[in-house]
C-alpha positions in Angstrom: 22.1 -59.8 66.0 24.2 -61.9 63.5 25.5 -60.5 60.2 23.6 -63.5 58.3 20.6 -62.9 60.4 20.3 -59.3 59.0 21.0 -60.4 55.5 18.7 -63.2 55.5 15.6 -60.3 57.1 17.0 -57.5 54.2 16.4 -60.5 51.1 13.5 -62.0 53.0 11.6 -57.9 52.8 13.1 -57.4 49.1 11.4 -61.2 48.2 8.1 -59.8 49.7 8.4 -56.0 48.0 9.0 -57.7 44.9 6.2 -60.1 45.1 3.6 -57.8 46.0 4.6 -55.4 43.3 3.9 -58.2 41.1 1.0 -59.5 42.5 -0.2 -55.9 42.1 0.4 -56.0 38.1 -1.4 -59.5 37.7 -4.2 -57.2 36.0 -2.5 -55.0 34.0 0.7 -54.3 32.3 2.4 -51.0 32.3 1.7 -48.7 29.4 3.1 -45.0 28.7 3.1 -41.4 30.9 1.3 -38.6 30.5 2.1 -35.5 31.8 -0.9 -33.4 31.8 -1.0 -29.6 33.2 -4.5 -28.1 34.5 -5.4 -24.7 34.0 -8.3 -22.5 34.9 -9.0 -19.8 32.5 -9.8 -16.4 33.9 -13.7 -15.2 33.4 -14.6 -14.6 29.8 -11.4 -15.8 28.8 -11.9 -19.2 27.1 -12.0 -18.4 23.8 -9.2 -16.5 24.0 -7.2 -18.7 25.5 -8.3 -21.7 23.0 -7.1 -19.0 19.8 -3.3 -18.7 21.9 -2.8 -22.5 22.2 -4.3 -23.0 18.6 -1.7 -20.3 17.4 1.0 -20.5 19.5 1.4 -24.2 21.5 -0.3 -26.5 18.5 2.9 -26.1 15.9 5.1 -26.4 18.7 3.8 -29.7 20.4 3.3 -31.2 16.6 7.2 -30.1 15.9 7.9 -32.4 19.2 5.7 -35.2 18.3 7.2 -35.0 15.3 10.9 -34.8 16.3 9.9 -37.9 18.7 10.2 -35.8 21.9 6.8 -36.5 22.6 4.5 -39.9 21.7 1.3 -37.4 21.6 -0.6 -34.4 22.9 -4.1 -33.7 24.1 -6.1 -30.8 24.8 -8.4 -31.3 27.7 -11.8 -29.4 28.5 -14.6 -30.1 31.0 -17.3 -27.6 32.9 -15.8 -26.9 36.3 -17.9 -27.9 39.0 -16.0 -25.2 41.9 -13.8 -22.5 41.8 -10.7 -24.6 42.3 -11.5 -27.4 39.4 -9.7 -26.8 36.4 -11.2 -26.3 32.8 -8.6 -26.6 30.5 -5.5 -29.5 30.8 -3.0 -30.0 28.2 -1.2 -33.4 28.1 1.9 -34.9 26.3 2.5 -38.6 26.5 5.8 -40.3 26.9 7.0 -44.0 26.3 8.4 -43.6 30.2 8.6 -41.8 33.7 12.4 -41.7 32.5 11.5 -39.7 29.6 8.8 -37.3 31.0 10.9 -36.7 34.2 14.5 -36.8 33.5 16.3 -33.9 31.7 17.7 -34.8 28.7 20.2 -31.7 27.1 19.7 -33.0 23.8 15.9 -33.0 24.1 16.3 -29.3 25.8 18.3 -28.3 23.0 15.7 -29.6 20.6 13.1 -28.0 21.9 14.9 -24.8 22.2 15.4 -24.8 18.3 11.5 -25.5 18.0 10.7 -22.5 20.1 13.2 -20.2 18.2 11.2 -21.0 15.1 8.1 -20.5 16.5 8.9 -17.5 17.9 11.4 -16.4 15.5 14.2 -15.8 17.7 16.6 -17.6 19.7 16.5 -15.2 22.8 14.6 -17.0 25.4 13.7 -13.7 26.7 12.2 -12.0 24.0 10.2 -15.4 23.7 8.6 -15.7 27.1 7.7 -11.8 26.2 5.5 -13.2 23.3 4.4 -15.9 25.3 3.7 -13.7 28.2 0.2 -12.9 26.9 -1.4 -16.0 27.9 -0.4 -15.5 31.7 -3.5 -13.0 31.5 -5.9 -15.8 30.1 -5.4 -18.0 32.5 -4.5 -19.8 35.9 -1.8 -22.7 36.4 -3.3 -25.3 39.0 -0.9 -28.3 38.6 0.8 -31.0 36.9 0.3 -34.5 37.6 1.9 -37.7 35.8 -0.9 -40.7 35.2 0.8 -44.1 34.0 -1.4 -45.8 31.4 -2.0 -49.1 32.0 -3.8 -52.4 30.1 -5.8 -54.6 31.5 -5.3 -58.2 30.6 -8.5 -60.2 29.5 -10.5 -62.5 31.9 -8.2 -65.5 32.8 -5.3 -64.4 30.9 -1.9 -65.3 33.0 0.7 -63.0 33.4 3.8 -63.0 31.6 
């Protein structure tokens, strides 16, 4: 096989990839990330849970939003149907994969200094032995990144 033969086939599959991936966002355009975490509390231990994140991660994820590390969080809750559902997922939203996946050492750093206030000391040890409290409460299941989308109106063309 020629040289221009196997460059022609290579820009021939990127021309279809390409078009198909924009085919596929006819419908919608491409909105921001959310990063959201599921839990399953242990029995009886809801309330208590709710208390620690009301105490403990509420001022934190407000000091992101408002520092601009984060566009927004929400709390989560719904009736489990099995053992393995969760009942409890927290979710922070990000203008970007980019942003919710790739480590930044100024973000770190940023949210470092929120956690020192929170916990009123910069030794990451002695805060993941406040924090350790909540293990108890409940289960880590996952964490799963859902791209928000928009759907154009009826008939409207793509840009």
């Amino acid at each position: 096989m020629n040289v221009a033969r196997v460059v022609g086939s290579a820009v021939t599959g990127v021309l279809l990839l390409a078009a198909g991936s924009a085919r596929a966002q006819e419908h919608y355009t491409e909105g921001p990330v959310w990063e959201c975490s599921a839990y399953r509390t242990e029995p009886d231990q809801f309330n208590a849970y709710m208390k620690w994140l009301r105490n403990q991660f509420i001022p934190t994820a407000q000091e992101a939003k408002k520092q601009g590390l984060v566009l927004d969080t929400k709390i989560f809750v719904q009736t489990p149907r099995e053992p393995t559902d969760w009942d409890v997922s927290i979710c922070s939203l990000y203008p970007s994969f980019g942003k919710a996946l790739d480590y930044d050492k100024g973000d770190d750093d940023r949210y470092k200094a929120i956690a020192a206030k929170q916990y009123k000391t910069p030794d990451e040890d002695k805060q993941r032995e406040q924090m350790k409290p909540r293990l108890a409460l409940r289960k880590f299941l996952g964490t799963s990144f859902l791209r928000e989308v928009n759907l154009r109106p009826p008939g409207a063309a793509p840009k």
